[in-house]
N, C-alpha and C positions, 0 to 999 in steps of 0.2 A: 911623888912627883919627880920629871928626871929633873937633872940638872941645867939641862938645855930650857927646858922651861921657866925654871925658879932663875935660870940668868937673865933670858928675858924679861922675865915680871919684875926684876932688881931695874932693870935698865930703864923701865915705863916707868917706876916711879921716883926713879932720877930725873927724868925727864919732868914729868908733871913740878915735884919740886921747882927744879929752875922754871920750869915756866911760871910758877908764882913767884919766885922770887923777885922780888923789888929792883935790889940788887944786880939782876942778869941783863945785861944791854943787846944780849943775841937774839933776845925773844923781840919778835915786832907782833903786836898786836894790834887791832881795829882802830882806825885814827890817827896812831901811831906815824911817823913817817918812816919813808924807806929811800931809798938811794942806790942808783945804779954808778959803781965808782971807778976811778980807773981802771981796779981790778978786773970789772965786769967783761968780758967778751960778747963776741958774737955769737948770737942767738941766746943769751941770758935774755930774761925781762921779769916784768912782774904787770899785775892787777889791781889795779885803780880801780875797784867795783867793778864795770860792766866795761872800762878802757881797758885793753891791751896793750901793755905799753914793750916792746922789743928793740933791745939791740943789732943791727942789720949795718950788712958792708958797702951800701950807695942807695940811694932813691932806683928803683927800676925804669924801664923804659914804659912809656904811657901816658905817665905823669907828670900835670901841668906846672910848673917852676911859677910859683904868686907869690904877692907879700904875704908876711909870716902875718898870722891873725892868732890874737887872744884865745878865742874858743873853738876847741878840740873836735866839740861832739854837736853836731846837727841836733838840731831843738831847741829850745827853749824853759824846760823844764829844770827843776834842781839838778835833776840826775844827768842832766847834760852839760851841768856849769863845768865841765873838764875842763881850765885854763891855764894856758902859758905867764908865769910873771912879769916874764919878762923878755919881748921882741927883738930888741938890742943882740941879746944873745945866741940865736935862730939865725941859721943861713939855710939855703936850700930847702926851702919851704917848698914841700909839690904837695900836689892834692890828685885823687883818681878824678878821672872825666865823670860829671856830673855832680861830684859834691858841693853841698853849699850848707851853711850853717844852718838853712831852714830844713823841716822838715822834712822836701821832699826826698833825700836822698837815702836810699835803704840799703847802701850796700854795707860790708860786714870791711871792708877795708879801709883806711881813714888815712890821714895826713901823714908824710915822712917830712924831717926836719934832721936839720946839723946842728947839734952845739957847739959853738963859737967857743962860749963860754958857759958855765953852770949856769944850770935854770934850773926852774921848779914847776911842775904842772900841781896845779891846783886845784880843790875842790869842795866845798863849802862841810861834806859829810865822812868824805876819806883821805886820810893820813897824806900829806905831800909827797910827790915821789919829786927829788932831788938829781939830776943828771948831768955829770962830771963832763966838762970840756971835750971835745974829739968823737963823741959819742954821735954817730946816725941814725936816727927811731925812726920803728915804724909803730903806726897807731893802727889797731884795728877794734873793732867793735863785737860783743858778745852778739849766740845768733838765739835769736825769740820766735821759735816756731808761732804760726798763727793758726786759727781753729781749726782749717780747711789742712793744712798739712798736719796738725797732730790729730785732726780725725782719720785721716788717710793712714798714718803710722799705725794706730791703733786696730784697723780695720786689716794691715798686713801680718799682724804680728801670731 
């Protein structure tokens, strides 16, 4: 075996180690919370299950300027409980044209919001994600083909 490989295979199970380890606070796992922090720039983010959660330098043009609202994600289901803690700390709350917390809205792009101050979006099944003052998000939504277009993929491929 070369050496190039037997360093690799040293390094994966460095890795795996600290990822059991108890001990290691770098490792974030399922449920776990995460935190976008000062350090974080533009264009950093991370994934709240099926939320996209993005670091971004203003709200764009298009988008309606409302009151900051609790919930995140159009629905009603668990998987849509994505919630703001807390209101107080949200300025420049826009939403795209059209959305509403009910269902009807199917676009893949979701609410921008300014933290004032730290908040936390919330969600009964994934880890809190935490967001440091000064930070402007954008939320977007995972995309879920439906039968008609994954049968048509399937039929090109």
């Amino acid at each position: 075996m070369s050496v190039t490989i037997a360093t690799l295979q040293n390094h994966v199970r460095a890795i795996k180690r600290a990822a059991s380890s108890v001990d290691n606070t770098d490792v974030v796992g399922p449920g776990q919370p995460l935190f976008l922090n000062a350090a974080a720039a533009i264009g950093d983010g991370v994934w709240q299950g099926d939320l996209g959660i993005e670091i971004v330098a203003g709200v764009p043009e298009g988008y309606n300027l409302t009151p900051a609202q609790h919930q995140l994600v159009p629905g009603d289901s668990i998987g849509a409980r994505h919630r703001l803690t807390d209101l107080s700390a949200v300025t420049d709350f826009a939403r795209p044209a059209g959305w509403s917390a009910k269902m009807e809205y199917e676009g893949l792009e979701g609410p921008y919001f300014r933290c004032a101050q730290e908040t936390t979006i919330a969600h009964p099944t994934h880890g809190p994600v935490t967001i440091t003052a000064g930070h402007c998000i954008r939320l977007r939504y995972q995309r879920n083909l439906d039968q008609e277009t994954q049968r048509a993929r399937r039929a090109l491929d």
